[in-house]
TORVO-430206 format. One line per field, with one value per atom (N, C-alpha, C): residue number from 0; residue in one letter; atom name; x, y, z. Coordinates in steps of 0.2 Angstrom, whole numbers. Atoms other than C-alpha are relative to their C-alpha. Example, Ala and Ser with C-alpha at 12.3 -4.5 7.8 and 13.67 -1.06 7.14 Angstrom:
BEGIN
drenro (0	0	0	1	1	1)
baba (A	A	A	S	S	S)
domi (N	CA	C	N	CA	C)
east (4	62	4	-4	68	-4)
north (-6	-22	6	-6	-5	5)
up (0	39	0	-1	36	3)
END
This chain:
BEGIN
drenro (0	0	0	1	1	1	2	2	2	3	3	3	4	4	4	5	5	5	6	6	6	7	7	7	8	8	8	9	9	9	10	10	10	11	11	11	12	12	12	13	13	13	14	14	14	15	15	15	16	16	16	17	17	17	18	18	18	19	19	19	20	20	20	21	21	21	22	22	22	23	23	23	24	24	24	25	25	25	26	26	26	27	27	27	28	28	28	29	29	29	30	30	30	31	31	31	32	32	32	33	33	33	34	34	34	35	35	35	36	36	36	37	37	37	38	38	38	39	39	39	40	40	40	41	41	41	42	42	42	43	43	43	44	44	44	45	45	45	46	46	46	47	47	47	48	48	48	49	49	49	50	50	50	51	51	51	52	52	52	53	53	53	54	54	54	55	55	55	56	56	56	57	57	57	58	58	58	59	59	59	60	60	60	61	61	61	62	62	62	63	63	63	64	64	64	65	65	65	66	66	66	67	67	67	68	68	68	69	69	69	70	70	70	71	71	71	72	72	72	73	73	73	74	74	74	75	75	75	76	76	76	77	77	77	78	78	78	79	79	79	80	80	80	81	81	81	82	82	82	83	83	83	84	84	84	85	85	85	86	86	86	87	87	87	88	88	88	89	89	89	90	90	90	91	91	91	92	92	92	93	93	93	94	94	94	95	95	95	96	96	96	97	97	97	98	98	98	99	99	99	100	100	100	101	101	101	102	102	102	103	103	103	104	104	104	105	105	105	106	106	106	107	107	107	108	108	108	109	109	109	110	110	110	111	111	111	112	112	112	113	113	113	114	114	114	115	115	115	116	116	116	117	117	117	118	118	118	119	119	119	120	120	120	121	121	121	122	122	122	123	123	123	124	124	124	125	125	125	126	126	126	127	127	127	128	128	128	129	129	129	130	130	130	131	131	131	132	132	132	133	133	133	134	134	134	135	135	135	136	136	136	137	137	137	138	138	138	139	139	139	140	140	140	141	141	141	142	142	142	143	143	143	144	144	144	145	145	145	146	146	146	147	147	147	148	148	148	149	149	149	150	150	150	151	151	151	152	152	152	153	153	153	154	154	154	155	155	155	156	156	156	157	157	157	158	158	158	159	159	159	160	160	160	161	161	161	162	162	162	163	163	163	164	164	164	165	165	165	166	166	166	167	167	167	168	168	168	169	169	169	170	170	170	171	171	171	172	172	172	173	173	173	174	174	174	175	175	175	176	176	176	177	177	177	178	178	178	179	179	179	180	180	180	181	181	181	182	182	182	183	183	183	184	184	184	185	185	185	186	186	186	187	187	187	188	188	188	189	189	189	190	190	190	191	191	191	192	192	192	193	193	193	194	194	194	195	195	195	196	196	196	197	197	197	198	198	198	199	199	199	200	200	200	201	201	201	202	202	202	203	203	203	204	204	204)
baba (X	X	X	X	X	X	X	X	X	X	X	X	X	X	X	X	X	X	X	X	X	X	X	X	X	X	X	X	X	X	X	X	X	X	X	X	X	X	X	X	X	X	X	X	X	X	X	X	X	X	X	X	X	X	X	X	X	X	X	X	X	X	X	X	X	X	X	X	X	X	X	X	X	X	X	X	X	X	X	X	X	X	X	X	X	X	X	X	X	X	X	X	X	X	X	X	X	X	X	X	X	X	X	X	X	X	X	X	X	X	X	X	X	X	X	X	X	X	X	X	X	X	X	X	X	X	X	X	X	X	X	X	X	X	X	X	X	X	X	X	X	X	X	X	X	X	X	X	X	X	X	X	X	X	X	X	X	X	X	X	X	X	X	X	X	X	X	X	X	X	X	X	X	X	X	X	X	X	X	X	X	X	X	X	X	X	X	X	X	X	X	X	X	X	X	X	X	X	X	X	X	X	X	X	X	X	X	X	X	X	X	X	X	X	X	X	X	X	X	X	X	X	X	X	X	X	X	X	X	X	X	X	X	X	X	X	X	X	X	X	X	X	X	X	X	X	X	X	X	X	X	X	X	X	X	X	X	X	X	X	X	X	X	X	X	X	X	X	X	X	X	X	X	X	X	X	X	X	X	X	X	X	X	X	X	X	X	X	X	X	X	X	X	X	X	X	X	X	X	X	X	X	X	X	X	X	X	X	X	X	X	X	X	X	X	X	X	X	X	X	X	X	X	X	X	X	X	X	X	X	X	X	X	X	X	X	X	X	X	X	X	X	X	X	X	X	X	X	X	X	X	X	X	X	X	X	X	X	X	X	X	X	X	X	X	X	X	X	X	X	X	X	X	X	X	X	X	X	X	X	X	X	X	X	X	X	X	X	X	X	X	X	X	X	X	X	X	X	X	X	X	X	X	X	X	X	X	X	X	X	X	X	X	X	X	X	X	X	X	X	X	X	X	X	X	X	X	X	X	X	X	X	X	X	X	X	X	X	X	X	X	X	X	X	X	X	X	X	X	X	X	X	X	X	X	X	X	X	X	X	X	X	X	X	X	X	X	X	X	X	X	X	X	X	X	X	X	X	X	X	X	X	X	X	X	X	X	X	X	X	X	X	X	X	X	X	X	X	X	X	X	X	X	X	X	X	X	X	X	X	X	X	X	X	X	X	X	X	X	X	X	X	X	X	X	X	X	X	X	X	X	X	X	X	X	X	X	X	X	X	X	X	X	X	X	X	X	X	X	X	X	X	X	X	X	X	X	X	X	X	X	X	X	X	X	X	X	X	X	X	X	X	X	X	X	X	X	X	X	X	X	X	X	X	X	X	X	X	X	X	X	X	X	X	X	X	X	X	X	X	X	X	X	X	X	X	X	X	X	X	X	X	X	X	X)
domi (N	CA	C	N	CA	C	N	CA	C	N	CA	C	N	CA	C	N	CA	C	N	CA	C	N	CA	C	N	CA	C	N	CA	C	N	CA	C	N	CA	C	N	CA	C	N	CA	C	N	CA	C	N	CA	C	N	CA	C	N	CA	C	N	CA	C	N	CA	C	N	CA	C	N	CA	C	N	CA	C	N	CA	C	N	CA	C	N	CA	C	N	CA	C	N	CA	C	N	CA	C	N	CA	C	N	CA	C	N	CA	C	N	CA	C	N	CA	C	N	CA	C	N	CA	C	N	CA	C	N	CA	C	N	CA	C	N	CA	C	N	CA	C	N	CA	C	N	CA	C	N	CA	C	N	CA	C	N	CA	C	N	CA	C	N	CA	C	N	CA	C	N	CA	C	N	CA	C	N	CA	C	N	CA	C	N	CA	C	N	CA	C	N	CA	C	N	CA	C	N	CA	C	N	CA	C	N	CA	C	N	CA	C	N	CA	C	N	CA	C	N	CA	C	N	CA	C	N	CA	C	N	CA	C	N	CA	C	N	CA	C	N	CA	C	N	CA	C	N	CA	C	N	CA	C	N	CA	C	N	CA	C	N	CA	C	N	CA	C	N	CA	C	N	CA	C	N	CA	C	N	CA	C	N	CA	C	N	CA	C	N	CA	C	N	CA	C	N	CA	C	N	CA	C	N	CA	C	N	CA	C	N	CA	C	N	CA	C	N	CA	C	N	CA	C	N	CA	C	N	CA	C	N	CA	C	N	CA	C	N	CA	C	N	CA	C	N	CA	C	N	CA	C	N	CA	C	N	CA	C	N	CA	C	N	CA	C	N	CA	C	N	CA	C	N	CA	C	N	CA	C	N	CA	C	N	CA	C	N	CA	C	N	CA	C	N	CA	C	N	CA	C	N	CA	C	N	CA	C	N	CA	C	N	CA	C	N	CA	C	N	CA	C	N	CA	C	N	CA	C	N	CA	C	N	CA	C	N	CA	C	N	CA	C	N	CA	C	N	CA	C	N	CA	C	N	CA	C	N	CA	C	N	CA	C	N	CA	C	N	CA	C	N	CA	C	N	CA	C	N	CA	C	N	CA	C	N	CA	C	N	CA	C	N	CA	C	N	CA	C	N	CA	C	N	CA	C	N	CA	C	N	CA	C	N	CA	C	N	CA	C	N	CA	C	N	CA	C	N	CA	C	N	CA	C	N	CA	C	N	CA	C	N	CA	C	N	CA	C	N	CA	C	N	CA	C	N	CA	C	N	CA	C	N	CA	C	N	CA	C	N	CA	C	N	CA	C	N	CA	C	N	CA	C	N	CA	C	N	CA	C	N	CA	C	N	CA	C	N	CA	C	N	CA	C	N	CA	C	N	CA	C	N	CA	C	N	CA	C	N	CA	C	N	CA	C	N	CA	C	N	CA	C	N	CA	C	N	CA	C	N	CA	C	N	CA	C	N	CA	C	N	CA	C	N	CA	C	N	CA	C	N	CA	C	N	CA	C	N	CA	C	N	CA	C	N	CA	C	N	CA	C	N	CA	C	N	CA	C	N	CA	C	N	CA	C	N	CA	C	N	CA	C	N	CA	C	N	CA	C	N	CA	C	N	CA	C)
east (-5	-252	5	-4	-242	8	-8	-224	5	-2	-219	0	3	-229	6	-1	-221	7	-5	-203	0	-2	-205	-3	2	-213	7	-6	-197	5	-5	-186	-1	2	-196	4	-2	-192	6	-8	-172	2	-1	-173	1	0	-180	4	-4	-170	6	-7	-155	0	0	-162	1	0	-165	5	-5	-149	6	-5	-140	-1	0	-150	2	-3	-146	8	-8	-128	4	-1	-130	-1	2	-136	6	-5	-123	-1	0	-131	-2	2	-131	2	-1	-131	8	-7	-112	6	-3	-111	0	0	-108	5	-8	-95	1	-4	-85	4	-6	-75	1	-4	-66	4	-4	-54	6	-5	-37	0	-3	-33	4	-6	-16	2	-2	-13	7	-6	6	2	-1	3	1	1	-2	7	-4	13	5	-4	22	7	-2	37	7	-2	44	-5	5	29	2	-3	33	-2	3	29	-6	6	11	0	1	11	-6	9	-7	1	1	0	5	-4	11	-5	2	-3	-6	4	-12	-7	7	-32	-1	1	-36	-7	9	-55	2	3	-59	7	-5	-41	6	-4	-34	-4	4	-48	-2	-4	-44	4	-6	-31	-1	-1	-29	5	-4	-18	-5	3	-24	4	-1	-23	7	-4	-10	-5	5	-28	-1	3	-31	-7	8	-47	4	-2	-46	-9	6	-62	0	0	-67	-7	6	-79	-4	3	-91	2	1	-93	-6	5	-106	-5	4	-121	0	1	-115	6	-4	-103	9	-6	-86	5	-4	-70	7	-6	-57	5	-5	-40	6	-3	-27	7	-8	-8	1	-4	1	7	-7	20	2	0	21	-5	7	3	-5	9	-11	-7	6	-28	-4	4	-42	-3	6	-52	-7	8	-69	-3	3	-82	-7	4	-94	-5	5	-111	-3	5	-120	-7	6	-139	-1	4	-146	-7	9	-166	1	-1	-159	5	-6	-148	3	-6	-133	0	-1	-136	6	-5	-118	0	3	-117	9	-11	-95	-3	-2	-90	6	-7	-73	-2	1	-70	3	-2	-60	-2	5	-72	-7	9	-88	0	3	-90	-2	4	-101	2	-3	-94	-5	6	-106	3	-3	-92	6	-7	-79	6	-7	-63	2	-4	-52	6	-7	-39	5	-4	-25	0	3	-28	10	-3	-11	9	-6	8	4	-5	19	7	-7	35	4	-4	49	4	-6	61	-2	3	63	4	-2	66	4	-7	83	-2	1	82	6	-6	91	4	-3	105	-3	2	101	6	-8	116	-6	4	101	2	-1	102	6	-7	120	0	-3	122	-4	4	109	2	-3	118	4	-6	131	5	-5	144	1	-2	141	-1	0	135	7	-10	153	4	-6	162	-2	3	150	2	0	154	10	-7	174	4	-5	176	-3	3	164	6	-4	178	6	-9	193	-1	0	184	-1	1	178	2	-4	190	3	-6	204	-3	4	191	-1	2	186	7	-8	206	0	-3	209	-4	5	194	2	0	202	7	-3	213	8	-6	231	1	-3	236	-7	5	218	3	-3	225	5	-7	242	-3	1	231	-3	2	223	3	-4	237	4	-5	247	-5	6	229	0	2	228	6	-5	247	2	-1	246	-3	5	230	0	-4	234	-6	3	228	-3	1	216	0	2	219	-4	6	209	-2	0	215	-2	1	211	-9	6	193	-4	1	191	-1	-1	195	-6	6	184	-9	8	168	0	1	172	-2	1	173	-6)
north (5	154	1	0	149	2	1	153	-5	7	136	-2	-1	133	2	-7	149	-4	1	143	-8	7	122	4	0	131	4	-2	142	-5	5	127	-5	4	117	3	-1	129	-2	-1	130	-7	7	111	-1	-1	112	0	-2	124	-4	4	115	-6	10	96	3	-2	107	2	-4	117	-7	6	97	-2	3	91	4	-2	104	-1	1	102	-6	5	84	-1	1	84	4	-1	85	6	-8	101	6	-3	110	9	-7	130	1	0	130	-3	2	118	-8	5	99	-4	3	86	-5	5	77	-4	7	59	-5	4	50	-4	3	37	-1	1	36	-8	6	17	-1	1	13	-8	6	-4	-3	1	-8	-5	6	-25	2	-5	-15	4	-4	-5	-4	4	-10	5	-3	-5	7	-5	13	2	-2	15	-3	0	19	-1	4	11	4	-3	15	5	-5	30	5	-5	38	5	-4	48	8	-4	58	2	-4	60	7	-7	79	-1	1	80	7	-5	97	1	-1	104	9	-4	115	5	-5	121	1	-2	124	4	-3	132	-3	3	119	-6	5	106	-4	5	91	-6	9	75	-4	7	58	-2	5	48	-4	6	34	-6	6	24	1	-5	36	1	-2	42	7	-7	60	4	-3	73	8	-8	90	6	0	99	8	-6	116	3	-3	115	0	-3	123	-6	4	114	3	-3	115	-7	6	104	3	0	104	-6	4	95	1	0	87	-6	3	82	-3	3	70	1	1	73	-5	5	59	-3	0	56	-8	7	43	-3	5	39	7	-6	49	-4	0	51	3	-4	55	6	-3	71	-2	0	70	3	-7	81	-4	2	79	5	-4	88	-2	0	90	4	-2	93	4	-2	105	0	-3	103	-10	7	83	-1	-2	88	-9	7	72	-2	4	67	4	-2	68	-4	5	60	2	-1	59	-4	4	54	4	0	53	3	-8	68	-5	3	56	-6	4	42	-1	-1	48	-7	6	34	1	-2	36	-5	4	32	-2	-1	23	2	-4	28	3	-5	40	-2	2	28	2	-2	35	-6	4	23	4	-4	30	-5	4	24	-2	1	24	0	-5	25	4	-5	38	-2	2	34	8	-6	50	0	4	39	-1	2	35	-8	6	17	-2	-2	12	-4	8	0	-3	4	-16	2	0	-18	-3	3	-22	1	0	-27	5	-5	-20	6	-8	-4	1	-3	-3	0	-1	-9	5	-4	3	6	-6	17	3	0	27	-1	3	22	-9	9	4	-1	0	7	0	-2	15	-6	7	0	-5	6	-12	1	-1	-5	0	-1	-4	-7	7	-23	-2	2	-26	1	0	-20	-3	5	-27	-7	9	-44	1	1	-39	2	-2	-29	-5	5	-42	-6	4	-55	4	-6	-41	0	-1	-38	-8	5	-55	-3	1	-56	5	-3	-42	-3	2	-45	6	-5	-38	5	-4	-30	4	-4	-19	5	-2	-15	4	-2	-10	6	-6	1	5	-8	11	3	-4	14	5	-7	22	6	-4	30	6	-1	36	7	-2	43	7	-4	52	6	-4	60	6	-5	77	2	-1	80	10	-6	97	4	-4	112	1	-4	121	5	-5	137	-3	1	128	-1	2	121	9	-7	141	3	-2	148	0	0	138	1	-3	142	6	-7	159	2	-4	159	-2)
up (0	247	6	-6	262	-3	3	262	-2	2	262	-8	8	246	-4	5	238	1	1	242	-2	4	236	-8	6	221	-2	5	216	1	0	223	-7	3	211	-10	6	195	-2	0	200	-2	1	199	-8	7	182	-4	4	174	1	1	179	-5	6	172	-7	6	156	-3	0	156	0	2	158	-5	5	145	-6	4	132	-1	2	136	-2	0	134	-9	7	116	-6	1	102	-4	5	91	7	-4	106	-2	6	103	1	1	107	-8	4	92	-2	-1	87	-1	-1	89	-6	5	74	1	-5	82	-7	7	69	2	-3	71	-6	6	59	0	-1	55	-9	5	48	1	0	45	-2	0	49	-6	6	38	-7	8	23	-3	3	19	-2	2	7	-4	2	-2	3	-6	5	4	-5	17	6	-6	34	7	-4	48	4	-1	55	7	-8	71	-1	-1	73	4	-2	84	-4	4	73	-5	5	60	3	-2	60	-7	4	55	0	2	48	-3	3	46	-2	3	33	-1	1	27	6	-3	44	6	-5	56	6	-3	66	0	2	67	9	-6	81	-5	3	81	3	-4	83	5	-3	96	0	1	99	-3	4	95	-4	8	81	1	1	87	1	-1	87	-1	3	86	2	-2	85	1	-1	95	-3	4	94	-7	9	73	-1	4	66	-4	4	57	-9	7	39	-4	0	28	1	-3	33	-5	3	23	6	-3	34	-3	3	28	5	-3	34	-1	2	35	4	-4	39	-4	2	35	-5	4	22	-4	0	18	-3	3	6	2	-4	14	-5	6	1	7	-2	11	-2	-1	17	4	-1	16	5	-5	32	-3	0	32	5	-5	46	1	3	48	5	-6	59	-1	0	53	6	-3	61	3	-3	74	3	-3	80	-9	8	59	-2	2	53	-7	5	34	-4	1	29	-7	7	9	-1	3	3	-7	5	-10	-6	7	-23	-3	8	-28	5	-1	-17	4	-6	-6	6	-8	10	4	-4	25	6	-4	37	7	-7	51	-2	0	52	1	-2	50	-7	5	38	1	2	30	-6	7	16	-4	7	-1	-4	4	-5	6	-4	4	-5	3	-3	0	4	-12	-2	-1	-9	-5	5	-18	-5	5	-36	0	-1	-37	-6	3	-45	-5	6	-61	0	1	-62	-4	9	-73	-5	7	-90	-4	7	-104	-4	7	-118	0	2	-110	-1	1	-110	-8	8	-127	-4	1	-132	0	-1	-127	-4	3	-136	0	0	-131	-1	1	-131	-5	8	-150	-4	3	-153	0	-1	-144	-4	6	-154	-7	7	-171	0	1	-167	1	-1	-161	-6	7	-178	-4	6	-188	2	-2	-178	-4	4	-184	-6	5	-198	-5	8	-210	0	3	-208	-7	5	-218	-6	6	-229	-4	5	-234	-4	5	-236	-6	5	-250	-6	5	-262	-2	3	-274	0	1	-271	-5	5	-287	-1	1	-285	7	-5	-267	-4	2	-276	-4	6	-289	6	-6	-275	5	-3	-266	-6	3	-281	-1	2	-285	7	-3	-269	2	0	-268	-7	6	-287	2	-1	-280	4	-7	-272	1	-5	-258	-1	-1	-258	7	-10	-245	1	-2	-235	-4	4	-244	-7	6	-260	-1	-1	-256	2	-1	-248	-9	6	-266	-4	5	-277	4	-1	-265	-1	1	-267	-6	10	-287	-1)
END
């Protein structure tokens, strides 16, 4: 073999390894690992109530507890790269807004096959946009007034039973007969009053 030969033939390998060495770092289960790209979507329209105006970049995505963490975007993409072929649960904090978690699983026997479902009613997601199911309420919301409840109350019971008799004894008096009036006053005068030290006494005997 000429010399020439000999060195287009090792140029030839070095070429190689390289195209191969770019396309394994092209591919996303590469042995480093694979990449999980998600997007937040908060819909400013949606919030009703005390829900707080939509900022994607303020909200924090957490994979797997806390092993790693990122924020979204201002467009609310966000992703996170060299994770393992296994399943994964990421969680979303966001200020004002509950996020169900979702449990990713990724395939290493089908590597780039990612397969995402929301952990609280199972539903598969054919893309990785998380939206929040609900916005969160910090406050407790005040009740109208209500007269019922007033009158309801004990005090408004008290005060309703005390203007009942302002109207209603006067009526009441003027329906008895005087001279029974006169017999329960002197009744009432003859009748002596018992003490304490007397009522004490006869529980003791």
């Amino acid at each position: 073999m000429s010399p020439f030969r000999g060195a287009l033939l090792v140029l030839a390998v070095i070429v190689a390894a390289c195209l191969g060495a770019a396309a394994a770092a092209d591919q996303p289960g590469s042995a480093e690992g694979y990449t999980i790209a998600g997007r937040i979507k908060i819909d400013a329209a949606s919030a009703k109530g005390f829900g707080l105006p939509a900022k994607t970049s303020n909200t924090k995505v957490i994979l797997n507890g806390g092993q790693k963490v990122t924020f979204a975007r201002p467009d609310g993409y966000f992703a996170f790269h060299n994770v393992p072929a296994r399943t994964h649960l990421i969680e979303v904090s966001s200020l004002g807004y509950f996020f169900s978690p979702v449990r990713v699983d990724i395939s290493a026997r089908n590597p780039g096959h990612i397969q995402a479902a929301l952990t609280e009613n199972r539903r598969v997601l054919n893309e990785l946009v998380l939206e929040p199911l609900k916005a969160e309420q910090y406050y407790e919301v005040r009740e109208p007034f209500n007269i019922m409840s007033l009158l309801k109350s004990p005090m408004g019971l008290m005060v309703g039973f005390m203007v009942l008799m302002v109207f209603v004894m006067p009526k009441m008096m003027e329906n008895i007969d005087p001279e029974e009036i006169k017999q329960a006053q002197e009744q009432m005068r003859n009748s002596p009053v018992p003490s304490f030290s007397g009522l004490l006494a006869r529980a003791n005997s």
